[in-house]
N, C-alpha and C positions, 0 to 999 in steps of 0.2 A: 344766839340772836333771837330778836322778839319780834317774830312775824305781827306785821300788821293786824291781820285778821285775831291774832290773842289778844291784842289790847281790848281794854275793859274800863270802863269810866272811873276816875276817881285815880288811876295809876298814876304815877311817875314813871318817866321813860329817858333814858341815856342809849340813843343807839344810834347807828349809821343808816339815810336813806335814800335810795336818789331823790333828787329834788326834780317833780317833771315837770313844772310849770313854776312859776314865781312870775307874780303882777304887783304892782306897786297902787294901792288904792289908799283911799280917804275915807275917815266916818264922816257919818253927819256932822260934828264939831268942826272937819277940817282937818284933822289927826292925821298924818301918812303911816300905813299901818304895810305888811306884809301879806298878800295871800297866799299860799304853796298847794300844790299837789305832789305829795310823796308817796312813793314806791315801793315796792318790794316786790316778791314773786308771789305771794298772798291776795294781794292786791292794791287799791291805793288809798290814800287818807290825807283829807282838808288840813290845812294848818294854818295855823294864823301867827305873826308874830305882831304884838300891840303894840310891844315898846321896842324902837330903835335904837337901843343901848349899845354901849362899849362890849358888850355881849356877845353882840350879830356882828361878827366880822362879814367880809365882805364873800358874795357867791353868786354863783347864775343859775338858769336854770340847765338838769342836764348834768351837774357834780354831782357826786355823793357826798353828802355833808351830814356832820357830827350834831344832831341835836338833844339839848334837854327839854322837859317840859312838861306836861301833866294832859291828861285826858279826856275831854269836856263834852258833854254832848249837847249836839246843836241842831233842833228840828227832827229829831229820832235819830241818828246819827252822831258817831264819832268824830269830833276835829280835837287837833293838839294846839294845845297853848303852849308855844313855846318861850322859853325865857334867855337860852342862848344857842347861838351858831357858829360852825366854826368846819370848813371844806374838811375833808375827808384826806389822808395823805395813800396814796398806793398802798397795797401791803394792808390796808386796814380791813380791806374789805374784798369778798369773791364776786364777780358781778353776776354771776349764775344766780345768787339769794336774789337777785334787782328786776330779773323779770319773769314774767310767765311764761310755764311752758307746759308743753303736756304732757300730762302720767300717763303716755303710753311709749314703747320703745323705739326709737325715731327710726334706729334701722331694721328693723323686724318691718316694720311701715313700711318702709323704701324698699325693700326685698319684696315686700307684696306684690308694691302696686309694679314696681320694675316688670314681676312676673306676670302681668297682663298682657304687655307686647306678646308675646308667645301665642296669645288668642287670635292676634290681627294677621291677617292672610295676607290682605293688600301689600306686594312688595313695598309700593311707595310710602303708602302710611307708614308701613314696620320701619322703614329706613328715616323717615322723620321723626320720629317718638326715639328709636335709636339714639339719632344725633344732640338732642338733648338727652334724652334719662340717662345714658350710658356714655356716652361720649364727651359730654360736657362737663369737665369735671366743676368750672365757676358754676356753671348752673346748678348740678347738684347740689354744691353744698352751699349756695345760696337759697335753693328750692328748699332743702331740710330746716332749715334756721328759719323762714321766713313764718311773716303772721298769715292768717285769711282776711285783715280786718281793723281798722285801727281800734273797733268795737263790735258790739252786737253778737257777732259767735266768731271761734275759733282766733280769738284778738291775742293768741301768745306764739311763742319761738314753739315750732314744729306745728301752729292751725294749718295752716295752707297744707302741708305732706297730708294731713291726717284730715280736713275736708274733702280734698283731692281723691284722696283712697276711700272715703265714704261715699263718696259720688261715682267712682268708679266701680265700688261694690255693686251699687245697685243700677248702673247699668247694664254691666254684667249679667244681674237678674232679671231685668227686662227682657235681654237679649234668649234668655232661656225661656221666661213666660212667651213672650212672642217673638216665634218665629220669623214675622215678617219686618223683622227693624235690620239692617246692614251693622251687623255688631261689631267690623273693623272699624267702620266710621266711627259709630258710636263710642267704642271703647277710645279710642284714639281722642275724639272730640272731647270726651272725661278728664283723661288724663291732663289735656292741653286749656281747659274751658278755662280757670282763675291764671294762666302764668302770668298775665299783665297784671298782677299786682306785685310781683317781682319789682316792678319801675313804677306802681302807683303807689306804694306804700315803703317810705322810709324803713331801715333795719333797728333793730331794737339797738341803743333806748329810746330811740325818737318813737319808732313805728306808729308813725304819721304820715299826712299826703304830702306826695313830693310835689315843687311846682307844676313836672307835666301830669302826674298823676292828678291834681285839678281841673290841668283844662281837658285832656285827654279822657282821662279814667282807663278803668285796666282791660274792657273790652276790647275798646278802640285799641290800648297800646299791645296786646296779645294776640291780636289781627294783624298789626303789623312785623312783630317778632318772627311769626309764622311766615308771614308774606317772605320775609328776609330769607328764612331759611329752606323754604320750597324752590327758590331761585336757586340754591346749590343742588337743589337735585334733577340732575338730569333728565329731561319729558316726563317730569311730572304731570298726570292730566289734569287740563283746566278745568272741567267737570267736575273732577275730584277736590281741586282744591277750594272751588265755589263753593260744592257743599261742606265741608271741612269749616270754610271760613264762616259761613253761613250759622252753621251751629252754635260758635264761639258767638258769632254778636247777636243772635238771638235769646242765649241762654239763661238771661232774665223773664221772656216771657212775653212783656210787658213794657212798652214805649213807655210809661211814666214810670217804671221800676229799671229803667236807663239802657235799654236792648234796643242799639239803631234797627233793627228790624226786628217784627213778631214770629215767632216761628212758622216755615213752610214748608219743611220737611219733618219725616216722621221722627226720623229721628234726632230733631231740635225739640221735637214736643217732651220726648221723654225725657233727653239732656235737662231741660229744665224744671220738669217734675221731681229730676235726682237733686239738682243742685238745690229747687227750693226744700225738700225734702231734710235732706242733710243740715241744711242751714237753720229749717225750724225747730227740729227735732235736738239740736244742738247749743239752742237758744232757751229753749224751755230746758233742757239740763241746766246752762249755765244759771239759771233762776232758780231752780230746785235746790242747787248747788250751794245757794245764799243761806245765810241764818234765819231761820222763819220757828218764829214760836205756835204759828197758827193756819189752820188746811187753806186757810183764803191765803194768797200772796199777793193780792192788790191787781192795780191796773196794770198793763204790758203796752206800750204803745207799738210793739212791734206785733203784738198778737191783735188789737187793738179790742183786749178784751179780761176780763178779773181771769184770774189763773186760781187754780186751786190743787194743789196736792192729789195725787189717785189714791185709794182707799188701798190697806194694807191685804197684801193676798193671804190666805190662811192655806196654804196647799203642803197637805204633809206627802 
């Protein structure tokens, strides 16, 4: 198979892709032409079909379809011209090639961060982190498979386990540098800070927002999951669960960066110094990560600032 990311301008290509988008647009002439966005677990790539010929059989978006077609660059960038289509039949194809995921080992991960509970003293915490990480088994292996992101960082099958356990690492660390942070909370709060995107973000191949994941978002909706499941446990303290929940909708930081409330506790300030931490640091890989002939990498609107490559270490 020809990962996306090998095509090379000037190719010819005969291969299978998901189709993630397809719009139906007009040139200036008036023309009805095809736009696509195709897949793979490489990444994605523009496509155009110009001519709606006995060629393009019929498909939606969301199949895997059989395309030919040549390789054209458009504004620095790769798009395929394609010249015929035709859906994909079962058996042609493994969908594991269709999306992104991470090269890291999903259950070596999950044995990780599982092994954090072990830190949390608080019976009650311990007995809620419990009842999901180990007890639920839809949860788990929905939690394993899931993204952190429809984009930006961590946007493949196993982000969300493997931002989750980066964020959890380093609060972990915190709780070692200082002493004075409640590191049951905190780790617990780690663990638990992204699950609302479980319910805000569609399963791969969509992994896009679900309707309540729009109006909600996954703060709000992982405030309420928790709320659900503190109800089965027996006197749990209100105390406790205020700050717990507290954590979780602050962990943005930042009322324009979508946290109904700014951090008040000590250990909301740190939660969000890990998650933004993780997130950054994870974003500027994924940019690194790109093809770059040269130390400048352009503008970042997420850094909102030119990136440039670090200088190579010479350490023998």
């Amino acid at each position: 198979m020809r990962l996306i990311e090998e095509l090379r301008e000037g190719e010819m290509v005969s291969e299978i892709y998901l189709c993630k988008t397809k719009q139906i647009a007009k040139t200036k002439a008036g023309k009805s032409y095809y736009s696509l966005v195709l897949q793979d677990k490489s990444g994605t790539l523009d496509g155009k079909v110009w001519e709606l010929s006995n060629g393009i059989e019929h498909f939606d978006a969301m199949d895997y379809i059989k395309i030919e077609g040549q390789v054209t660059s458009f504004q620095g960038s790769n798009q395929l011209n394609i010249k015929r289509i035709r859906k994909a039949s079962e058996g042609e194809y493994d969908p594991a090639n269709y999306m992104p995921c991470t090269g890291k080992n999903v259950e070596e991960m999950y044995q990780e961060l599982v092994g954090y509970i072990s830190l949390v003293k608080d019976v009650y915490l311990k007995q809620l982190l419990e009842g999901y990480f180990v007890k639920d088994a839809a949860f788990i292996k929905a939690f394993k498979n899931h993204s952190a992101a429809k984009s930006v960082h961590h946007g493949f099958i196993g982000g969300l386990l493997e931002h989750t356990l980066g964020v959890t690492r380093l609060c972990k660390a915190y709780t070692d540098i200082y002493p004075i942070l409640n590191g049951s909370l905190l780790i617990t709060a780690a663990m638990f800070h992204d699950i609302g995107k479980l319910k805000e973000i569609s399963t791969f191949p969509q992994n896009d927002y679900t309707d309540s994941g729009q109006l909600l978002g996954h703060i709000v909706m992982g405030t309420m999951m928790l709320e659900e499941k503190i109800k089965e446990i027996p006197n749990f303290p209100e105390k406790l669960k205020n700050e717990l929940l507290h954590c979780i909708v602050s962990h943005h930081g930042e009322l324009e960066f979508g946290s109904p409330k700014k951090p008040s506790l000590i250990e909301a300030v740190a939660l969000n110094f890990a998650d933004n931490t993780d997130a950054k640091i994870q974003t500027f890989t994924e940019v690194l990560q790109g093809e770059h002939s040269e130390d400048w990498l352009g503008y970042n609107r997420f850094f909102e600032s030119n990136l440039r490559k670090t200088s190579k270490e010479n350490i023998k």
